[in-house]
C-alpha positions as CSV (number, residue, x, y, z in Angstrom):
1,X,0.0,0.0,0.0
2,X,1.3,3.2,-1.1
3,X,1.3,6.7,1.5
4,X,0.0,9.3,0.3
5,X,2.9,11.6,-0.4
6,X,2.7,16.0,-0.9
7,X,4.5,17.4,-3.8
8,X,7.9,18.8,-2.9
9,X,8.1,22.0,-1.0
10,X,11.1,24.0,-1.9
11,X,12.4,26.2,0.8
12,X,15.6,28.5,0.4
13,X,17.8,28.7,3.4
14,X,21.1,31.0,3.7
15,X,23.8,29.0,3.9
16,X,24.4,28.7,7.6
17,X,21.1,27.6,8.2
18,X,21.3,24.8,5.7
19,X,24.9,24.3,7.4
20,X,23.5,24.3,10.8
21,X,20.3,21.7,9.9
22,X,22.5,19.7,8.2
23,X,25.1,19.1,11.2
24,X,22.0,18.8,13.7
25,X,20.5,16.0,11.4
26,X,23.4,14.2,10.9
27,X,24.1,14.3,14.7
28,X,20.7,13.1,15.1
29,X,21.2,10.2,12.5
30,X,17.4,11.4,10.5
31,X,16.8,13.6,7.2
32,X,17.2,17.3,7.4
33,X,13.4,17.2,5.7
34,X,12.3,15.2,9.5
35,X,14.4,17.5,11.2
36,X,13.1,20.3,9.9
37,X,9.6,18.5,10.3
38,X,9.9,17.2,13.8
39,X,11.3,21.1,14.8
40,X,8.1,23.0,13.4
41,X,6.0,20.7,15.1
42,X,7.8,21.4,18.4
43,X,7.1,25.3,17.2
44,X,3.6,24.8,16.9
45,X,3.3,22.7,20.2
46,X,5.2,25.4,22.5
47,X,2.9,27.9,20.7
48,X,-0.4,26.2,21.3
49,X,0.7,25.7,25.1
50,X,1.2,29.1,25.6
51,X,-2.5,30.4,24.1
């Protein structure tokens, strides 16, 4: 059975951003796309704590 999957979302990051997530997911041993994933979600969990 195949997941449903969302068409590509290109983002643009300066350089030491893409640097930074890079290092952090490699550290982490996961993809900088659930890094980045797994950090907004964290984002949006602080936030809805805090209305």
């Amino acid at each position: 059975m195949k997941r449903h999957q969302e068409p590509p979302f290109g983002l643009r990051l300066p350089k030491e951003l893409k640097k930074w997530v890079k290092m952090r997911a490699e550290m982490e041993d996961r993809s900088m796309n659930n890094l980045l994933i797994n950090l907004i979600r964290q984002a949006m969990e602080r936030e809805r704590e805090q209305a």
